[in-house]
C-alpha positions as CSV (number, residue, x, y, z in Angstrom):
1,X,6.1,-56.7,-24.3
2,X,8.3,-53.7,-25.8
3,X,11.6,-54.2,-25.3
4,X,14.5,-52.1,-25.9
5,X,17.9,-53.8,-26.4
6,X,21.3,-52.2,-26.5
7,X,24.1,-53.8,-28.8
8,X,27.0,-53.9,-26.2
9,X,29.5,-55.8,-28.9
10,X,28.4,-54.8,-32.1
11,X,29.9,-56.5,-35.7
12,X,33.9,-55.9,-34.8
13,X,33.1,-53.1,-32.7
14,X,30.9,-51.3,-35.2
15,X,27.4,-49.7,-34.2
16,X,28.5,-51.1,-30.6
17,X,25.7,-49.0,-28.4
18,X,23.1,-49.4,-31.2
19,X,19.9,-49.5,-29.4
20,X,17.4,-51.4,-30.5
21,X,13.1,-51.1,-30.1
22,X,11.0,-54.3,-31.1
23,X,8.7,-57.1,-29.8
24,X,9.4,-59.7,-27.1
25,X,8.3,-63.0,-28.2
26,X,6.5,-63.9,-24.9
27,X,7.0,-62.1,-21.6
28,X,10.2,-65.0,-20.6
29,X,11.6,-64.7,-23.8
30,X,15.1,-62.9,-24.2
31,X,15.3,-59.9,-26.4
32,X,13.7,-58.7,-29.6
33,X,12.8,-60.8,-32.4
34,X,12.1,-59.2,-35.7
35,X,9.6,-61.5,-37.0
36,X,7.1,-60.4,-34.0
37,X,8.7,-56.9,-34.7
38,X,7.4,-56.5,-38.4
39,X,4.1,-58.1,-37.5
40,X,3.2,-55.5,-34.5
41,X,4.7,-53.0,-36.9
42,X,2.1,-54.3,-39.7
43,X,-0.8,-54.5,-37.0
44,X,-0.2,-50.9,-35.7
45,X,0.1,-49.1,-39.0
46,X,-3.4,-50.9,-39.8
47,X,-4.8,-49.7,-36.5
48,X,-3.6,-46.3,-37.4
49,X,-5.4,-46.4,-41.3
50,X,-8.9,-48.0,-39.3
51,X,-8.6,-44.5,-37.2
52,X,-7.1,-46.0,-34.2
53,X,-7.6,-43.3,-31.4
54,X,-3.7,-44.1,-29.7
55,X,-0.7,-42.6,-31.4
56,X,1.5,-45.2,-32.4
57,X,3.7,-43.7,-34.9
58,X,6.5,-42.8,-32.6
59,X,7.0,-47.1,-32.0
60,X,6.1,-47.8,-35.5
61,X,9.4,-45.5,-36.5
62,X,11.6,-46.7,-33.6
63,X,11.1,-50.4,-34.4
64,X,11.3,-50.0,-38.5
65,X,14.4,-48.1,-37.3
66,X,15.8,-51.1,-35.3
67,X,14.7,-53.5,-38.2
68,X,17.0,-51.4,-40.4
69,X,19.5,-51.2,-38.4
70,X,19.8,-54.6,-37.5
71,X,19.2,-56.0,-41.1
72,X,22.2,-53.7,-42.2
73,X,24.7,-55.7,-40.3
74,X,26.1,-59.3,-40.5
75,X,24.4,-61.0,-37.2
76,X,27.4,-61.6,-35.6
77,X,26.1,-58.9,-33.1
78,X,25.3,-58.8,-29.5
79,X,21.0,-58.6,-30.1
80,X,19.2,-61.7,-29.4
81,X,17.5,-63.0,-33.1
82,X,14.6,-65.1,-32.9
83,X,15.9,-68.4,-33.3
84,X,18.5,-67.6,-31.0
85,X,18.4,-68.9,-27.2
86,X,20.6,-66.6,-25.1
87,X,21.8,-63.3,-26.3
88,X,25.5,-64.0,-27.2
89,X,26.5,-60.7,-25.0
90,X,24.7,-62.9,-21.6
């Protein structure tokens, strides 16, 4: 349930094109949402401390990156938020 999302508006134009790496919500759901995000973020850096014998890091950094990202913006953005419906760009 990775999803990547691209941020066709962006806030007045700015970072318009951002893409975006995070969790689904469930496999109907539309787009990221960042509270799953930071939880499978949490989850994966544990699995990595218990020895976990997958490399994770590379989606650890993209979705910590997107969580960045998105947090540095007023959500008046295209990305679907989690207690959004519809993605405002659909």
């Amino acid at each position: 349930m990775w999803e990547t999302d691209i941020d066709y508006i962006g806030n007045n134009g700015e970072q318009a094109g951002a893409k975006y790496e995070g969790v689904k919500f469930a496999a109907g759901g539309h787009g990221i949402q960042w509270e799953v995000t930071s939880g499978a973020v949490l989850g994966m850096i544990e699995f990595q401390r218990q020895g976990g014998n997958v490399d994770v890091s590379a989606k650890i950094h993209e979705a910590r990156d997107s969580i960045k990202l998105d947090s540095s913006l007023p959500h008046s953005s295209s990305i679907c938020h989690g207690w959004q419906h519809q993605c405002l760009a659909s």
